[in-house]
LUMVEX-392145 format. One record per atom (N, C-alpha, C, O): residue number from 1; residue in three letters; atom name; x, y, z. Coordinates in Angstrom, 2 decimals. Example, Ala and Ser with C-alpha at 12.3 -4.5 7.8 and 13.67 -1.06 7.14 Angstrom:
+-------+------+------+---------+---------+---------+
: lumza : vovo : kegu :      xx :      yy :      zz :
+-------+------+------+---------+---------+---------+
:     1 :  ALA :    N :   13.19 :   -5.69 :    7.80 :
:     1 :  ALA :   CA :   12.30 :   -4.50 :    7.80 :
:     1 :  ALA :    C :   13.20 :   -3.30 :    7.80 :
:     1 :  ALA :    O :   14.24 :   -3.32 :    8.46 :
:     2 :  SER :    N :   12.85 :   -2.25 :    7.08 :
:     2 :  SER :   CA :   13.67 :   -1.06 :    7.14 :
:     2 :  SER :    C :   12.90 :    0.03 :    7.87 :
:     2 :  SER :    O :   13.41 :    1.14 :    8.04 :
+-------+------+------+---------+---------+---------+
This chain:
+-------+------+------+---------+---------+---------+
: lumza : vovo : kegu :      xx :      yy :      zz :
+-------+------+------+---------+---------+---------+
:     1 :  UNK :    N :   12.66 :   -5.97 :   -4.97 :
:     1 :  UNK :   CA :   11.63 :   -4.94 :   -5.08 :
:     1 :  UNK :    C :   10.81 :   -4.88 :   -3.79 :
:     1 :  UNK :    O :   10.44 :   -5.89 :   -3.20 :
:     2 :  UNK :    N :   10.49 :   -3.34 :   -3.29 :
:     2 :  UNK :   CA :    9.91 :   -3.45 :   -2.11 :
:     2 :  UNK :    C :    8.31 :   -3.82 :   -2.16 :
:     2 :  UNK :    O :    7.63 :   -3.62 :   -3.16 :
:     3 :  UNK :    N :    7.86 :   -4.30 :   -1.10 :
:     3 :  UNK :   CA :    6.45 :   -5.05 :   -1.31 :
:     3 :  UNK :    C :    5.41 :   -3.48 :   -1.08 :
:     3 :  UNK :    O :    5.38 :   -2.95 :    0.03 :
:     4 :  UNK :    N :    4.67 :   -2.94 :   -2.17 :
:     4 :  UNK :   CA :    3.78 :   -1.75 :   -1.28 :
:     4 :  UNK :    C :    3.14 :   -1.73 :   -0.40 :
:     4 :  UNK :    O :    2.83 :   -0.64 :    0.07 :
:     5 :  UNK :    N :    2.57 :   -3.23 :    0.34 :
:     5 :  UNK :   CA :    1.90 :   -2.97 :    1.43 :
:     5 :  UNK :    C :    2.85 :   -2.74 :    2.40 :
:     5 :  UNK :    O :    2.33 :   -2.38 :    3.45 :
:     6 :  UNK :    N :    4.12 :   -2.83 :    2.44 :
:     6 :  UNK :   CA :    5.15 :   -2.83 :    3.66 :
:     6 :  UNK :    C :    6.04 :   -1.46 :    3.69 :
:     6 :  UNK :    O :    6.95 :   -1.22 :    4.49 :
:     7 :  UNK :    N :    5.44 :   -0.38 :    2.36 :
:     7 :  UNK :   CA :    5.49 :    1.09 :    2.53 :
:     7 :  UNK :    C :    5.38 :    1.25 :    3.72 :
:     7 :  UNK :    O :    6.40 :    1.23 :    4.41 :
:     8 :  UNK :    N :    4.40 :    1.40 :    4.17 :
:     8 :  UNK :   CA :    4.05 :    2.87 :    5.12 :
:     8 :  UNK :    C :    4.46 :    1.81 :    6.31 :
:     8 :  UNK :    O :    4.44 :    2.65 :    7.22 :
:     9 :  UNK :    N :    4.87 :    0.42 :    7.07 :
:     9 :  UNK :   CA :    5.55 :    0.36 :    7.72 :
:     9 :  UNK :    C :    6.98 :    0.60 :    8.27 :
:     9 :  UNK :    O :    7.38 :    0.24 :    9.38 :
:    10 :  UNK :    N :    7.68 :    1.24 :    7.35 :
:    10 :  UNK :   CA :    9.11 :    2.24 :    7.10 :
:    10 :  UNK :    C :    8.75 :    3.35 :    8.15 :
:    10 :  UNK :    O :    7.76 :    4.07 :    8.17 :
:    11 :  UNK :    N :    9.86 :    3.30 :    9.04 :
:    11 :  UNK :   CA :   10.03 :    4.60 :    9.66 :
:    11 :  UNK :    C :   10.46 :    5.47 :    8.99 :
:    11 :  UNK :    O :   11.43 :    5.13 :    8.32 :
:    12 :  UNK :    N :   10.01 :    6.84 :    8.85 :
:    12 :  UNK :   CA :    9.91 :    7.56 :    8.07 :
:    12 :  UNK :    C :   10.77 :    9.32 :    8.98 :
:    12 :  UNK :    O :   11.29 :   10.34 :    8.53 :
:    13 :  UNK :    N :   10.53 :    8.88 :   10.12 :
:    13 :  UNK :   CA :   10.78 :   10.12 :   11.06 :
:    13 :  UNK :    C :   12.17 :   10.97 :   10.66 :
:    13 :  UNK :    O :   12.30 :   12.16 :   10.93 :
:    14 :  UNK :    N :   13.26 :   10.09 :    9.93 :
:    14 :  UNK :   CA :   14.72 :   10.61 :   10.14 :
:    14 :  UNK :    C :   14.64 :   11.12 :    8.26 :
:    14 :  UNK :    O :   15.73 :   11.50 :    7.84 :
:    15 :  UNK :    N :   13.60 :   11.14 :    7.32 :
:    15 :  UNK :   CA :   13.95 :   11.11 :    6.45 :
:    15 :  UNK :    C :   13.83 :   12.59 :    5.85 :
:    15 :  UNK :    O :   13.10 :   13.53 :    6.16 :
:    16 :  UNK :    N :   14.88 :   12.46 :    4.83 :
:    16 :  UNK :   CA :   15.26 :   13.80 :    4.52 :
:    16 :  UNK :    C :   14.77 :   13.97 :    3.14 :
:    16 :  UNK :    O :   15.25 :   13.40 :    2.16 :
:    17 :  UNK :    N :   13.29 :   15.18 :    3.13 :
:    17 :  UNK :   CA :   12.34 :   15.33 :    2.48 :
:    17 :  UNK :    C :   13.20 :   16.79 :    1.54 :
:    17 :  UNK :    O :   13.73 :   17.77 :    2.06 :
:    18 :  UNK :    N :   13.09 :   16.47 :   -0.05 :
:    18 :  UNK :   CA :   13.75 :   17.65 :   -0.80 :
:    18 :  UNK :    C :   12.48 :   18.10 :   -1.55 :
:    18 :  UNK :    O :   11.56 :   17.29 :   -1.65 :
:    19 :  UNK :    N :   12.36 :   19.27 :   -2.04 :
:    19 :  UNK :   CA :   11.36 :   19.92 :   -2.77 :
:    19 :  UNK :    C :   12.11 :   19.86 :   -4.23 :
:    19 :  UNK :    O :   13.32 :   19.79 :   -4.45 :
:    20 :  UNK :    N :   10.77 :   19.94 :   -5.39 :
:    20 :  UNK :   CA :   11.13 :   20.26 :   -6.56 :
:    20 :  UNK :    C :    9.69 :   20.86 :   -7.15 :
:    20 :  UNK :    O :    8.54 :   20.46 :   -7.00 :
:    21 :  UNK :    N :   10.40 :   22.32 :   -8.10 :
:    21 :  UNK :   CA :    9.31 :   23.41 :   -8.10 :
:    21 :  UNK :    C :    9.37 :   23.62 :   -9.66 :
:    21 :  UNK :    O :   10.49 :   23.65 :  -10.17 :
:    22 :  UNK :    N :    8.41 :   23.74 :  -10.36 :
:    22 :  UNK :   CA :    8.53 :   23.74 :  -11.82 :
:    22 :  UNK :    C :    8.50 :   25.62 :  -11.54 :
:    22 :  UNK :    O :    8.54 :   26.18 :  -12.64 :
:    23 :  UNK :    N :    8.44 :   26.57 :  -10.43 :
:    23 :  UNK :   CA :    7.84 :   27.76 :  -10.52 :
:    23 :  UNK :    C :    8.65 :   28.59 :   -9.35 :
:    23 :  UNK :    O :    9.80 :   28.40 :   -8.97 :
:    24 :  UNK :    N :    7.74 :   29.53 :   -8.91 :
:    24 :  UNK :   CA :    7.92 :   29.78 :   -7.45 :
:    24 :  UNK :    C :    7.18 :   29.05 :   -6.88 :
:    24 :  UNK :    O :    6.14 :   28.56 :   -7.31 :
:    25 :  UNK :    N :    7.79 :   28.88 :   -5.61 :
:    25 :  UNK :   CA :    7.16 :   28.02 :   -4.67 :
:    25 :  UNK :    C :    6.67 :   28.73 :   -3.79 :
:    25 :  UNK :    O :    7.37 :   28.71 :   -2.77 :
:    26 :  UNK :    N :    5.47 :   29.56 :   -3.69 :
:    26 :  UNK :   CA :    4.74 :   30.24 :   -2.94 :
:    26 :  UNK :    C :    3.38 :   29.46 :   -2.80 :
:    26 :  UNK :    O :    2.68 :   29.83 :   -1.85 :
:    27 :  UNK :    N :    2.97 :   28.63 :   -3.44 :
:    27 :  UNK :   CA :    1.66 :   28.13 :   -3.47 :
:    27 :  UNK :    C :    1.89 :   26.69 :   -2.74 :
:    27 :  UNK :    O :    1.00 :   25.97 :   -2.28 :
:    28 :  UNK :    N :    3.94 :   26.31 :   -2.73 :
:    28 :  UNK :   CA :    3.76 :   24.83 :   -1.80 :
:    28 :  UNK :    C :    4.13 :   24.13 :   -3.13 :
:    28 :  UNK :    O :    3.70 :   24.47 :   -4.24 :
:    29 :  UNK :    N :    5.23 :   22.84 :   -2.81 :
:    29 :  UNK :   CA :    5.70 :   22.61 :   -3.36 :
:    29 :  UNK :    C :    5.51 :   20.70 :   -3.26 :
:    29 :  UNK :    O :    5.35 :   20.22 :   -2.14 :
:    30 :  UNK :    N :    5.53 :   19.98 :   -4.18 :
:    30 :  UNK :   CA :    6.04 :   18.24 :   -3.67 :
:    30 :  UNK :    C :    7.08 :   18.05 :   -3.23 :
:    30 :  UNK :    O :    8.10 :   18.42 :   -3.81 :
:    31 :  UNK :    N :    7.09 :   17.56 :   -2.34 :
:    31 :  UNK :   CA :    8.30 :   16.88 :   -1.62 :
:    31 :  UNK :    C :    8.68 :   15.15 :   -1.96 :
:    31 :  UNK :    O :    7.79 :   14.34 :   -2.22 :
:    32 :  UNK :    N :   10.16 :   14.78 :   -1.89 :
:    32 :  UNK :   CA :   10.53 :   13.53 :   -1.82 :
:    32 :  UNK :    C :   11.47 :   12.73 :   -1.05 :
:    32 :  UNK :    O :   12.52 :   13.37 :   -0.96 :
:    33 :  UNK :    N :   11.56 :   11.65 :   -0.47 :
:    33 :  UNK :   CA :   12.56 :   11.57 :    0.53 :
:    33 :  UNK :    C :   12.63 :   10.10 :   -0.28 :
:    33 :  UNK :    O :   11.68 :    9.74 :   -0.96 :
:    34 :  UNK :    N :   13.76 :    9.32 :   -0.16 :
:    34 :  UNK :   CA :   14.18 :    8.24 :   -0.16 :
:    34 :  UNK :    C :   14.03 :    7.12 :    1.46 :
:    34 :  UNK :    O :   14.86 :    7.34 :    2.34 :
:    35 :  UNK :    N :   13.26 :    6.32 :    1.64 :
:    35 :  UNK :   CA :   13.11 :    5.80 :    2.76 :
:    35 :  UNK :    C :   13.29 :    4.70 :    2.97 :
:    35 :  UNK :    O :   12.97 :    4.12 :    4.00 :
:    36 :  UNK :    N :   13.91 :    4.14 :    1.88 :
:    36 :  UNK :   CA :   14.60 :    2.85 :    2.01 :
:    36 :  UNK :    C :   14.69 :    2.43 :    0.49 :
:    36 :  UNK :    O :   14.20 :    3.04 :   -0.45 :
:    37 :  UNK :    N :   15.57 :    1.01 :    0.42 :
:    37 :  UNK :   CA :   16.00 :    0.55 :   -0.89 :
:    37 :  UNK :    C :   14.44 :    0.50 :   -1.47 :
:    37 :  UNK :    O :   13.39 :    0.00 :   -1.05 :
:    38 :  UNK :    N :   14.82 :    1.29 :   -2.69 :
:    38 :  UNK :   CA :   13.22 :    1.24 :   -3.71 :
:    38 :  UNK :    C :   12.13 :    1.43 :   -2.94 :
:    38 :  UNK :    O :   11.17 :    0.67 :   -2.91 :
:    39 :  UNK :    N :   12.25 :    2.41 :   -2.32 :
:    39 :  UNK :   CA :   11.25 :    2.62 :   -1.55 :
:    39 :  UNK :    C :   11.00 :    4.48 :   -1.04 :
:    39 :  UNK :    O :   11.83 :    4.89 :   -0.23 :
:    40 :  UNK :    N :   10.17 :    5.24 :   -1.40 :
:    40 :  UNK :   CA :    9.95 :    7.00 :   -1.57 :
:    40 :  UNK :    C :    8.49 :    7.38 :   -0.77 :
:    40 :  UNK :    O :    7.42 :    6.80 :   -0.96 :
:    41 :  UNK :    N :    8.68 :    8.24 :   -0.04 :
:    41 :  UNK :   CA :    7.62 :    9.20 :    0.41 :
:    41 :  UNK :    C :    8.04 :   10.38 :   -0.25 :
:    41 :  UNK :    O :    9.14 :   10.94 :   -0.37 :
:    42 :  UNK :    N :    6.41 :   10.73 :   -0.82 :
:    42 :  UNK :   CA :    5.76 :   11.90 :   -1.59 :
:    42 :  UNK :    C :    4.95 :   12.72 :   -0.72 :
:    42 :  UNK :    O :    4.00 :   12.23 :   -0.13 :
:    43 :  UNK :    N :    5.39 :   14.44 :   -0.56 :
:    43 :  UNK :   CA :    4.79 :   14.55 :    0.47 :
:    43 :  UNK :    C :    4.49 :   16.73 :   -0.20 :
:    43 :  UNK :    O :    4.92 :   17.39 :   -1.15 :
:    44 :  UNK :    N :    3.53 :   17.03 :    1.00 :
:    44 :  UNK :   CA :    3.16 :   18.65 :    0.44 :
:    44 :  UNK :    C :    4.04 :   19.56 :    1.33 :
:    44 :  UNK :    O :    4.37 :   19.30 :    2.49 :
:    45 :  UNK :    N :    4.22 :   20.17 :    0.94 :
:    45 :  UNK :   CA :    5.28 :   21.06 :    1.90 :
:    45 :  UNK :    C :    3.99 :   22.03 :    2.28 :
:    45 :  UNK :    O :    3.95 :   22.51 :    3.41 :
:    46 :  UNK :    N :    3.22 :   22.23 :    1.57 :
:    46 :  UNK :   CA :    1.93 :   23.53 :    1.79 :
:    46 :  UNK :    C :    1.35 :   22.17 :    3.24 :
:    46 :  UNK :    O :    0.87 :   22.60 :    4.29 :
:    47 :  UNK :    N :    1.46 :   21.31 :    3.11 :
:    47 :  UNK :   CA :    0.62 :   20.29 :    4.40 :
:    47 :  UNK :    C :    1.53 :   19.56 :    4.67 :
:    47 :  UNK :    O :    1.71 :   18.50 :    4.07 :
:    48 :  UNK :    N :    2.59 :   20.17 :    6.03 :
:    48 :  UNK :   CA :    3.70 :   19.58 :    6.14 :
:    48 :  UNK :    C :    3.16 :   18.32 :    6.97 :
:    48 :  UNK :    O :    3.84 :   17.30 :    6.87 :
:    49 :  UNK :    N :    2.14 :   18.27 :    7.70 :
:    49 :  UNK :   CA :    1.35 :   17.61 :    8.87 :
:    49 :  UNK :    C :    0.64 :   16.54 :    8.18 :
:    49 :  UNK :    O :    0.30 :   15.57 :    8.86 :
:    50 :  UNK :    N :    0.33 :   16.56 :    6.85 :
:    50 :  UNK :   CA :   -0.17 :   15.46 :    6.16 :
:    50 :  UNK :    C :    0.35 :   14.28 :    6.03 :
:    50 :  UNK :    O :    1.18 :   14.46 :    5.13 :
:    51 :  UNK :    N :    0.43 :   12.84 :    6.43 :
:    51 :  UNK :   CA :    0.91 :   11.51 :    6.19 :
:    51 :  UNK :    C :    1.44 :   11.48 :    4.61 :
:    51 :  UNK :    O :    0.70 :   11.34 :    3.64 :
:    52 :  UNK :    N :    2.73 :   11.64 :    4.58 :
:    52 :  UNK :   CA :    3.58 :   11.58 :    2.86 :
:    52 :  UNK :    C :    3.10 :   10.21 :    2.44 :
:    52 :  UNK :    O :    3.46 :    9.22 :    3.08 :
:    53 :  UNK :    N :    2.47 :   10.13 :    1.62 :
:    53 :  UNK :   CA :    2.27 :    8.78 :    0.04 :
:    53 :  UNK :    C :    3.51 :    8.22 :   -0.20 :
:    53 :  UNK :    O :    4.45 :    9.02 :   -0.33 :
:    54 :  UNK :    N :    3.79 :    6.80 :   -0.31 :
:    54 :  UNK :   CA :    4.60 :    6.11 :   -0.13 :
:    54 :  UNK :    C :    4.65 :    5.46 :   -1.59 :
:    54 :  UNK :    O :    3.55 :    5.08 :   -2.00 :
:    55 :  UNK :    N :    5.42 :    5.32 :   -2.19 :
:    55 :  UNK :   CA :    5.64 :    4.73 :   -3.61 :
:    55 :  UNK :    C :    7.20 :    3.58 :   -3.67 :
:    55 :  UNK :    O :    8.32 :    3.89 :   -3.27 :
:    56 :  UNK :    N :    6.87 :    2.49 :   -4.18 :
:    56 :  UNK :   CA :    8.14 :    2.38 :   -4.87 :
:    56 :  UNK :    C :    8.73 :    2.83 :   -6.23 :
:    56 :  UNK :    O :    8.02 :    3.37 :   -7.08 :
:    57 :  UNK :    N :   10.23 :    2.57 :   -6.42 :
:    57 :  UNK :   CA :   10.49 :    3.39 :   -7.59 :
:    57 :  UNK :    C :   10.23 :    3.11 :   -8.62 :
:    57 :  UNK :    O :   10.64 :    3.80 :   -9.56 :
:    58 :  UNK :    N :    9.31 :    1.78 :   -8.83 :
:    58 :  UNK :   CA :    8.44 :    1.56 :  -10.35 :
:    58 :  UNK :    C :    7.05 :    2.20 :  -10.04 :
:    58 :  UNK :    O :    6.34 :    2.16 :  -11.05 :
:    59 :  UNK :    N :    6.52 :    2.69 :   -9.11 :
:    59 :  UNK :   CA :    5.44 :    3.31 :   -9.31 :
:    59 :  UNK :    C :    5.54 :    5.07 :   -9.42 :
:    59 :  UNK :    O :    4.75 :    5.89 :   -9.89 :
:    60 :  UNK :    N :    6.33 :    5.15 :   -9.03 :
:    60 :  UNK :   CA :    7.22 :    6.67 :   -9.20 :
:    60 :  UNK :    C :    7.32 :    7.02 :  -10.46 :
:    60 :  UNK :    O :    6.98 :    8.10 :  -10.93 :
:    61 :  UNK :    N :    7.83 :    6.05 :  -11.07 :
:    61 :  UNK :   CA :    8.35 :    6.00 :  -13.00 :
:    61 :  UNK :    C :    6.82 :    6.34 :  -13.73 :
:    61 :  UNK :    O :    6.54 :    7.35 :  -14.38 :
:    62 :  UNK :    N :    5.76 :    4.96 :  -13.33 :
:    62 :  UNK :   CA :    4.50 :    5.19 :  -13.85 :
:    62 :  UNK :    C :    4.42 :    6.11 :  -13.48 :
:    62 :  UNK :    O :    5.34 :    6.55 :  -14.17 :
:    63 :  UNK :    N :    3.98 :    7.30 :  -12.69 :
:    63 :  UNK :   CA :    3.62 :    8.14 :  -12.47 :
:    63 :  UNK :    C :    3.98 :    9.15 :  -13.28 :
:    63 :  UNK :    O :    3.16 :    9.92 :  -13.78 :
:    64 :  UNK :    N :    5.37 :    9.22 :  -13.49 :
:    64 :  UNK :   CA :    6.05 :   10.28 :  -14.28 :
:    64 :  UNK :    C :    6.63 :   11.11 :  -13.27 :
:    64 :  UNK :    O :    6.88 :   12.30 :  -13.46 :
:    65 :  UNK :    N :    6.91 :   10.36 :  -11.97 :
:    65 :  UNK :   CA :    7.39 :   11.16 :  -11.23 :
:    65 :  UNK :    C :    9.19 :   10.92 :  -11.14 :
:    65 :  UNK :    O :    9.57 :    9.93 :  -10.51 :
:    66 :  UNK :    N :   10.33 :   11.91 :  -11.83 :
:    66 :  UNK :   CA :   11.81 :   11.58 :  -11.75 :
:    66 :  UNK :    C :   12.32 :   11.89 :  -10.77 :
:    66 :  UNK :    O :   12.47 :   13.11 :  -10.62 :
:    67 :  UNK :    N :   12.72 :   11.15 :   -9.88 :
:    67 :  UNK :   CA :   13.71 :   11.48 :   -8.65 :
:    67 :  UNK :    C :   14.55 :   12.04 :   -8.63 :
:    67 :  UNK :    O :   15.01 :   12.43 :   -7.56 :
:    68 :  UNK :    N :   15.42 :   12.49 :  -10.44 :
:    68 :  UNK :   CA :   16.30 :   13.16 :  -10.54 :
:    68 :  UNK :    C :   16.09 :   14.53 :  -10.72 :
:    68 :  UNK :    O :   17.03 :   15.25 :  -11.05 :
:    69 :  UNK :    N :   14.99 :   14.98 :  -10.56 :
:    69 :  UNK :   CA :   14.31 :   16.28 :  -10.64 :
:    69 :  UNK :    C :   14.52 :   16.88 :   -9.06 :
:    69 :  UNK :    O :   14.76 :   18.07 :   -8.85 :
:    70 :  UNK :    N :   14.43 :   16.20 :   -8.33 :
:    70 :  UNK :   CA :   14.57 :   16.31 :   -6.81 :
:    70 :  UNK :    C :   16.17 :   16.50 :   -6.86 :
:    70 :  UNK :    O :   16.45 :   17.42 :   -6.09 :
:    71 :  UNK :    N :   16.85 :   16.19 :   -7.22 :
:    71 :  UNK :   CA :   18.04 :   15.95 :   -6.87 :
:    71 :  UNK :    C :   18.89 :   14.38 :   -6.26 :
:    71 :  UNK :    O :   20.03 :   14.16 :   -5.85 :
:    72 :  UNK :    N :   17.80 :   13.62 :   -6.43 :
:    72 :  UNK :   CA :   18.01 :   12.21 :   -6.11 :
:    72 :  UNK :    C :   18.28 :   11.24 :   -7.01 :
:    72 :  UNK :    O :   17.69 :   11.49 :   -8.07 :
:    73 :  UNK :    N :   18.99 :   10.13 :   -7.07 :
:    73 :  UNK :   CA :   19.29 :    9.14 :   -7.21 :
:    73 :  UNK :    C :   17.81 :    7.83 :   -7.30 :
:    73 :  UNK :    O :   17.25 :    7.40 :   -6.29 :
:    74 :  UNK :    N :   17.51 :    7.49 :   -8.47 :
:    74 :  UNK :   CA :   16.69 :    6.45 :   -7.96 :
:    74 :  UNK :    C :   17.61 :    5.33 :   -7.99 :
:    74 :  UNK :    O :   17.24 :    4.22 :   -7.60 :
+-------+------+------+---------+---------+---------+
């Protein structure tokens, strides 16, 4: 399991951020990228320039956030 304080030390630059939209996505959408084993940046597509929130995939779950909604694999 990844340690959360050692999130946001993950290079993050190469990662490939997918949207998932309960709607149209005119108002901006969440984004998710996989950035290492058990390890996710959450990010705004409306604030592409914003630092993405870093979760592992048990805090993802609490959240209620499914990776398979993205199109991902947790």
């Amino acid at each position: 399991m990844q340690d959360g304080t050692h999130l946001y030390a993950l290079d993050i630059s190469g990662a490939s951020f997918v949207k998932a939209c309960g709607g149209p996505c005119t108002e901006g959408c969440v984004t998710l990228a996989r950035i290492g084993e058990d390890a996710w940046a959450l990010g705004d597509s409306k604030r592409p320039d914003a630092q993405p929130l870093r979760f592992t995939t048990e805090e993802l779950d609490a959240a209620g956030i499914d990776p398979a909604r993205f199109g991902l694999d947790a």
